[in-house]
Structures are given as C-alpha cells and as structure tokens.
Rosetta silent file (secondary structure, phi, psi, omega in degrees, C-alpha in Angstrom):
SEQUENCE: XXXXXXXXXXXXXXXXXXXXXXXXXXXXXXXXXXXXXXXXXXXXXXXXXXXXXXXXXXXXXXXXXXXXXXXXXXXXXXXXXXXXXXXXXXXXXXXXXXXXXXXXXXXXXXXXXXXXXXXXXXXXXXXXXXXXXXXXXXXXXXXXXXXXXXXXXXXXXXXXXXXXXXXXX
SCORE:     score description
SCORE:     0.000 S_00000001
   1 L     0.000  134.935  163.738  109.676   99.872   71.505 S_00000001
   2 E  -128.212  135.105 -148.342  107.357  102.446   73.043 S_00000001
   3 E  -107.936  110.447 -168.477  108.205  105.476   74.834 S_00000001
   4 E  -101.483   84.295  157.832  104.902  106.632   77.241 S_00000001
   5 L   -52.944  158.551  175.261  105.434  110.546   79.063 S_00000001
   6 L    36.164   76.227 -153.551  103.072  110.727   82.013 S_00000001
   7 L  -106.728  -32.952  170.263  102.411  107.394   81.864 S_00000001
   8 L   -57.654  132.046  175.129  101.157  106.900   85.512 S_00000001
   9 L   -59.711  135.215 -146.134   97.680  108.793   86.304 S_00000001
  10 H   -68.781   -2.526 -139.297   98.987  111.896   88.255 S_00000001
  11 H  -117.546  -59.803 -166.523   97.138  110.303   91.853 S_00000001
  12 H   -82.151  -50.519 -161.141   99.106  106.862   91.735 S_00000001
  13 H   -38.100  -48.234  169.735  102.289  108.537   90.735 S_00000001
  14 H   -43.819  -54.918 -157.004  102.104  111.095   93.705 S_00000001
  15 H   -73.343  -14.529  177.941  101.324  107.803   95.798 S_00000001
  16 H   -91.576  -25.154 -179.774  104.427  105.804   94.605 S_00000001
  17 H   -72.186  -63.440 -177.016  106.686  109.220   95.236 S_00000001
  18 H   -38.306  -61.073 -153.439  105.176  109.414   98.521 S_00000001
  19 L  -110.951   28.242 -172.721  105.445  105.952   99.863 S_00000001
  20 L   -67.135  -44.209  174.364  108.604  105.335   97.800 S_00000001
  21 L   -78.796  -27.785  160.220  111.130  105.090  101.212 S_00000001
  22 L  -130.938   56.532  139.936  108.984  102.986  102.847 S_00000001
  23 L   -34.008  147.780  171.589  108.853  100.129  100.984 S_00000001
  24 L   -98.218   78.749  154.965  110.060   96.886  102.060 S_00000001
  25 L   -34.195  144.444  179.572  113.076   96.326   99.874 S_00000001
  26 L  -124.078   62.104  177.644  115.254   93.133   99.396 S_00000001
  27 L    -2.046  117.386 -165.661  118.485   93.097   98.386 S_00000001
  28 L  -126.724  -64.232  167.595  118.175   91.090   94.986 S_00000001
  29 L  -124.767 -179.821 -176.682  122.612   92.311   93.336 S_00000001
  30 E    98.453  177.471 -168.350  125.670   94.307   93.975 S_00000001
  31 L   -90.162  154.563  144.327  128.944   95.009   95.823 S_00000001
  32 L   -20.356  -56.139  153.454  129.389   96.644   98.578 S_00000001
  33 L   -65.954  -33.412 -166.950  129.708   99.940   96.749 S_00000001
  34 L  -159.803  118.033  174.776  126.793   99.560   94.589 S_00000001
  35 E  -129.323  151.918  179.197  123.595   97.743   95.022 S_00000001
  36 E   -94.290  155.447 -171.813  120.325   96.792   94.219 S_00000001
  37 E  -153.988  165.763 -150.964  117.227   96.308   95.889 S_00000001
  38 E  -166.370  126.743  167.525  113.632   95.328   94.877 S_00000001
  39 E  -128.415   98.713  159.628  109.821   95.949   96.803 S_00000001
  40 E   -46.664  170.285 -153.007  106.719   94.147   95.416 S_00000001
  41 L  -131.364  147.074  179.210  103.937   96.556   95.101 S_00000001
  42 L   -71.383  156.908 -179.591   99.956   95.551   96.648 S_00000001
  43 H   -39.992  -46.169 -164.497   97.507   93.947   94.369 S_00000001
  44 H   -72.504  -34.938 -177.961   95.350   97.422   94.366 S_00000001
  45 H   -70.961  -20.533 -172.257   98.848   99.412   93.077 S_00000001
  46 H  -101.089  -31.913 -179.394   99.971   96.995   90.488 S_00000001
  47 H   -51.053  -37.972 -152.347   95.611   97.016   89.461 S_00000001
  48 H   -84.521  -44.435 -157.433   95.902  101.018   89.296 S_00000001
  49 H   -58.041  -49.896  171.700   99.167  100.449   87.265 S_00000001
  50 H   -72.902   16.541  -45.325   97.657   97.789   84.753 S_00000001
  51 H   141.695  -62.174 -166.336   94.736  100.100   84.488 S_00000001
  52 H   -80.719  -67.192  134.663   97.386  102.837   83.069 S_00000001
  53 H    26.665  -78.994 -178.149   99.067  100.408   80.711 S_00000001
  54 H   -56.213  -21.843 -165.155   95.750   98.921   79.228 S_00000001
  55 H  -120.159   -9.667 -163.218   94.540  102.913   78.579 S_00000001
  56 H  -132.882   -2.682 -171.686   97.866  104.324   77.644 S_00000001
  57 L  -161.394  -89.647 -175.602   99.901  101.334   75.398 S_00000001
  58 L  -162.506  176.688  169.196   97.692   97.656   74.820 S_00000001
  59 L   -55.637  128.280 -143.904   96.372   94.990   76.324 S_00000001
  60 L   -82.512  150.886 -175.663   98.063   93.624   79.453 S_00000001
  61 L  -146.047  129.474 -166.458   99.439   90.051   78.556 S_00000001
  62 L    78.910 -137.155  170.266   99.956   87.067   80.797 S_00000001
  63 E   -86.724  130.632  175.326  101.059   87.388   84.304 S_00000001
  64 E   -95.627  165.429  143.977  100.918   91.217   85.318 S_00000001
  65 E  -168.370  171.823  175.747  102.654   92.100   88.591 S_00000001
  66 E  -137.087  151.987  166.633  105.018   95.633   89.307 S_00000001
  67 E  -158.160  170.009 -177.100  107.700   96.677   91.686 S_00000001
  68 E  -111.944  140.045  165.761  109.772   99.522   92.204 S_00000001
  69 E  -109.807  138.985 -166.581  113.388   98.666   92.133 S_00000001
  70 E  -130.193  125.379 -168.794  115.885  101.036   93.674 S_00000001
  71 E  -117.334  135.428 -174.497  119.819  101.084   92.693 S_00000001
  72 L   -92.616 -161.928  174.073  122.308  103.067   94.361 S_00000001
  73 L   -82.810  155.659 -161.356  124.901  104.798   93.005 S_00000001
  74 L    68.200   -9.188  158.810  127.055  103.977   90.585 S_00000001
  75 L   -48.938  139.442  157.227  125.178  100.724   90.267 S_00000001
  76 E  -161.064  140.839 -165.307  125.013   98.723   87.097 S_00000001
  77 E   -80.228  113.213 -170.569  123.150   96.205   85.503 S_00000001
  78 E   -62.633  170.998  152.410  125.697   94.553   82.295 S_00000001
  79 E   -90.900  151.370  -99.605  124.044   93.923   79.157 S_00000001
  80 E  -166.579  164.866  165.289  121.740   91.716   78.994 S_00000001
  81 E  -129.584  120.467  179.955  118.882   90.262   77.108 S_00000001
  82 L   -75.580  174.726 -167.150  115.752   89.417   79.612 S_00000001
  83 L   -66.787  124.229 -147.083  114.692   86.288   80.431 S_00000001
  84 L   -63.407    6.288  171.701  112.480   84.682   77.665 S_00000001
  85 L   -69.086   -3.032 -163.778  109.662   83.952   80.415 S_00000001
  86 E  -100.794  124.813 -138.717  109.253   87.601   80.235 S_00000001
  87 E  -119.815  -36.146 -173.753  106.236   88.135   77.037 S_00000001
  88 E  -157.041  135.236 -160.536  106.837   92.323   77.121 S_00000001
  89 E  -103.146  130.480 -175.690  109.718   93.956   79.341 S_00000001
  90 E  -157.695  148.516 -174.021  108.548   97.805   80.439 S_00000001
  91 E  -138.518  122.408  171.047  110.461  100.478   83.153 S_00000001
  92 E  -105.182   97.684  154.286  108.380  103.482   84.336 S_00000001
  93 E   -17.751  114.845  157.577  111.243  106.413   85.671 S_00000001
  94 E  -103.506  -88.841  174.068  110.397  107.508   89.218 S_00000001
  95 E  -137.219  148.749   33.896  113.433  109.490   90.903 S_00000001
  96 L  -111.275 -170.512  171.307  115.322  111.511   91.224 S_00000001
  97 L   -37.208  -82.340  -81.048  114.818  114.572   88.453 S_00000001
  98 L   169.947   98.224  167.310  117.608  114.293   86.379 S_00000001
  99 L  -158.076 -121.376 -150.375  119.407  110.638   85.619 S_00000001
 100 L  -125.541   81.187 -166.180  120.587  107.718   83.759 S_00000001
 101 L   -68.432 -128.894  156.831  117.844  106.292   81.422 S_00000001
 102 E  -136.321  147.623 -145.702  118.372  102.990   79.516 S_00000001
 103 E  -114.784  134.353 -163.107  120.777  102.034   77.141 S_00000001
 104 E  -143.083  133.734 -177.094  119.801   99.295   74.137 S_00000001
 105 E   -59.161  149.614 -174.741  122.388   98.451   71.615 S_00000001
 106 E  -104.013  -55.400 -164.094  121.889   99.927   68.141 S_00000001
 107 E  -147.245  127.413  166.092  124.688   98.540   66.233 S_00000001
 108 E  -113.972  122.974 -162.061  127.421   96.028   67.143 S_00000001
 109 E  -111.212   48.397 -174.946  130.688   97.094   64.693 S_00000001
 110 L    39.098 -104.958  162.000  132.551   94.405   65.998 S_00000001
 111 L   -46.456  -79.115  176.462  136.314   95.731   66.438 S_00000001
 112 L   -44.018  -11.531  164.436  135.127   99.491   66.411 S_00000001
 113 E   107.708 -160.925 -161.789  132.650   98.621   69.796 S_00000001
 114 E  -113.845  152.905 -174.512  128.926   98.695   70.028 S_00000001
 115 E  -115.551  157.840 -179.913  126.803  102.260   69.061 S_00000001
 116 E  -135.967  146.188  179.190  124.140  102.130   72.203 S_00000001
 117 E  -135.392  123.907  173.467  120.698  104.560   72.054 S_00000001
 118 E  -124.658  135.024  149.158  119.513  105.544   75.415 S_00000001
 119 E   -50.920   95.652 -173.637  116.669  106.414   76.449 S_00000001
 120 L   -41.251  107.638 -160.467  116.441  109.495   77.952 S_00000001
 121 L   -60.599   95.315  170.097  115.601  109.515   81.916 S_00000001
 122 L  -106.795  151.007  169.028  112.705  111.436   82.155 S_00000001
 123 L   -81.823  146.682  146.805  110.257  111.052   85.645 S_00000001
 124 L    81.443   12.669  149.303  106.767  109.247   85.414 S_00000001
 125 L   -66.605  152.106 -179.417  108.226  107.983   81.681 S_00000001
 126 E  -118.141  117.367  159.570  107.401  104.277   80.530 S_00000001
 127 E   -96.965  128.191  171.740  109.761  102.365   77.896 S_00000001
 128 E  -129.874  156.034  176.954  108.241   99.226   76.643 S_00000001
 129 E  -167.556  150.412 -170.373  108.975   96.665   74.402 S_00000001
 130 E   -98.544  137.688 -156.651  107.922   93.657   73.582 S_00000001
 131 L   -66.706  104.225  168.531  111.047   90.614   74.904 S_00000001
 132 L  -131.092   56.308  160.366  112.176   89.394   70.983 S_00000001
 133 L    97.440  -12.684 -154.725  115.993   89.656   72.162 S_00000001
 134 L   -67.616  137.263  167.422  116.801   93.341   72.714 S_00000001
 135 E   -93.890  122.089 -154.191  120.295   93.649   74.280 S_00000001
 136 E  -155.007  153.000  163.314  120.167   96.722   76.930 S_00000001
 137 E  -156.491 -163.915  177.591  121.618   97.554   80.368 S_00000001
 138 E  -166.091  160.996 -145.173  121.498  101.153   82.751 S_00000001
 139 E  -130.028   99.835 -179.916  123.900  102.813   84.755 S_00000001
 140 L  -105.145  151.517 -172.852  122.948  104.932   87.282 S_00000001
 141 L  -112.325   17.752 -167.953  125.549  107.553   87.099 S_00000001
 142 L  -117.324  158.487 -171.494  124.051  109.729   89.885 S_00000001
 143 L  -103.267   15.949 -177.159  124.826  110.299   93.109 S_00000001
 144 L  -121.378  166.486 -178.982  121.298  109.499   94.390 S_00000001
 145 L   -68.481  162.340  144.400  119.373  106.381   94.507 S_00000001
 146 E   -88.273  116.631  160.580  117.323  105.422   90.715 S_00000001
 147 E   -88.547   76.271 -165.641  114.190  104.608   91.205 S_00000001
 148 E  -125.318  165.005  174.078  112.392  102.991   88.951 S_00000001
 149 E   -84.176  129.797  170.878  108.559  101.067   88.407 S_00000001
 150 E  -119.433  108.879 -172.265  109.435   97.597   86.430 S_00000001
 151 E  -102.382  160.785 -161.704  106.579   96.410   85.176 S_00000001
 152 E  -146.724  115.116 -178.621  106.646   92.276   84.478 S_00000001
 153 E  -123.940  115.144 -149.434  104.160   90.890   82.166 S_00000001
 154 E  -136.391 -174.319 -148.018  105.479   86.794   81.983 S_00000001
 155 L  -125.500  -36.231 -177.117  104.298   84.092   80.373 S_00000001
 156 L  -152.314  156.922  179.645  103.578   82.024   83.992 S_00000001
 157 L  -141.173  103.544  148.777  104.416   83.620   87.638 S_00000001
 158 H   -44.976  -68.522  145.539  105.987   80.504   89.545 S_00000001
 159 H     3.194  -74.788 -104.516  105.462   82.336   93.062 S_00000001
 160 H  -121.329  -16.367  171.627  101.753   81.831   92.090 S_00000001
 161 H  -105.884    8.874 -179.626  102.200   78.007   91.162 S_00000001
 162 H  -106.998  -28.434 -179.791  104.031   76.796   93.627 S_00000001
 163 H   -79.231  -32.127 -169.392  101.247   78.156   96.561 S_00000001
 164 H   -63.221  -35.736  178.428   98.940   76.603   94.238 S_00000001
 165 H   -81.194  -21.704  162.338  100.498   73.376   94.682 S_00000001
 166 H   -50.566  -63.792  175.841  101.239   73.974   97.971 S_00000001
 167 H   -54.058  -42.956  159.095   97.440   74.688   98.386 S_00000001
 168 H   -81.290  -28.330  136.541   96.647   71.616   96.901 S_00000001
 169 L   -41.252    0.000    0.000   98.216   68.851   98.941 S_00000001
C-alpha cells in the first residue's frame, strides 16, 4: 500500500472541486437512507489524472479509466475484497474537509473481532495498492456527501469490448 498527499496537480484538483456537483451521477447502491452514486470522468480528466499517477507512484497498468463516486451519509460499503479483474485498486479523497477515510483489516482474532487500520481522510490524498486480496470497506460517518476520485486500473474494460464487437459486425 501507498499513501500519496497532494496527489492531484493543484489545477486538476481545483477543476474536479469545481465541477464536482455537476457531474452526471448514476445511482450504482443503497437504501433509501443512504446511497451511492458514480460519474465517469472525460478522456482529457482521467489523461491529466494518469499523468499524476505515472509522476507521483508507477507505471499505469492495463485499462486506466477514473470517476468520482459520491456517498451520502451514513452510507457504507461492507467489507470486501475487489474484484480480481481489478490489477491495482487506488481512492484519491476529494470532500468535504474532515471525514471517514478507509478501513483495511489488520488482524482477524477470530472470537475477539477483527483489529481494522484506517486510513486517515485527508483531501487531494491517494491510497493505492496493488488487488492481492486486501479486505477493506469505508463508512462515511459525516453528515455531508464523501467524495471521492476511484481510480480503476483492470486487467480488460468490457464497456470497451463489447463496442468493439459491436463495431465489428
């Protein structure tokens, strides 16, 4: 795992804060009370993003693409292991100030419960890791949306093989 401060160049960051509300979101989980939502990001924003990545952590691997996902309150995601199509798993903090970072199991003591280490919610932070199993979830515990950049570096992007096939008939 690697922990990035300032990981966005201060220009796109501004530009993701800015145009953060009007996104086109999709409703991807949740309840009624608490939900989730998801906006793809344009080829030139996920370019500036793999850009920061490539200059600030390693070489970009597979399929890149980014989105900002936005969870309301009291949303939460259980824990989880991602999906092995995913080659390196990475969350950049956006807003608000002050929240709920992510939480990745430490120790499982059986009977005595699980010790969890979270990563502290900082803005315009990056957590990365490369997908070998880690069991993780996040909370937001705030009374504001979470905002965060989820970067997706995959092994194949279906989306991109199915117009191909499409495209080929």
């Amino acid at each position: 795992m690697k922990i990035v401060d300032n990981f966005l160049y201060p220009d796109l960051y501004d530009r993701l804060i800015r145009d953060i509300h009007s996104l086109s979101y999709r409703f991807i989980d949740g309840t009624e009370e608490a939900k989730k939502f998801e906006a793809d990001l344009d080829e030139s924003v996920c370019h500036g993003i793999k850009q920061c990545y490539e200059d600030k952590v390693a070489k970009a691997e597979g399929f890149f693409s980014a989105g900002v996902v936005r969870c309301g309150p009291e949303y939460q995601y259980h824990l989880h292991y991602d999906h092995p199509s995913k080659l390196v798993s990475s969350v950049v903090y956006l807003r608000p100030k002050i929240g709920n970072g992510t939480y990745f199991l430490k120790e499982d003591r059986g009977d005595q419960g699980k010790v969890m280490e979270e990563i502290v919610w900082r803005p315009n932070r990056l957590v990365t890791w490369r997908n070998t199993g880690q069991l993780h979830f996040y909370h937001n515990k705030t009374k504001e949306p979470r905002y965060t950049l989820n970067i997706y570096q995959k092994k194949k992007d279906k989306v991109f093989e199915v117009t191909k096939q499409k495209e080929q008939s």
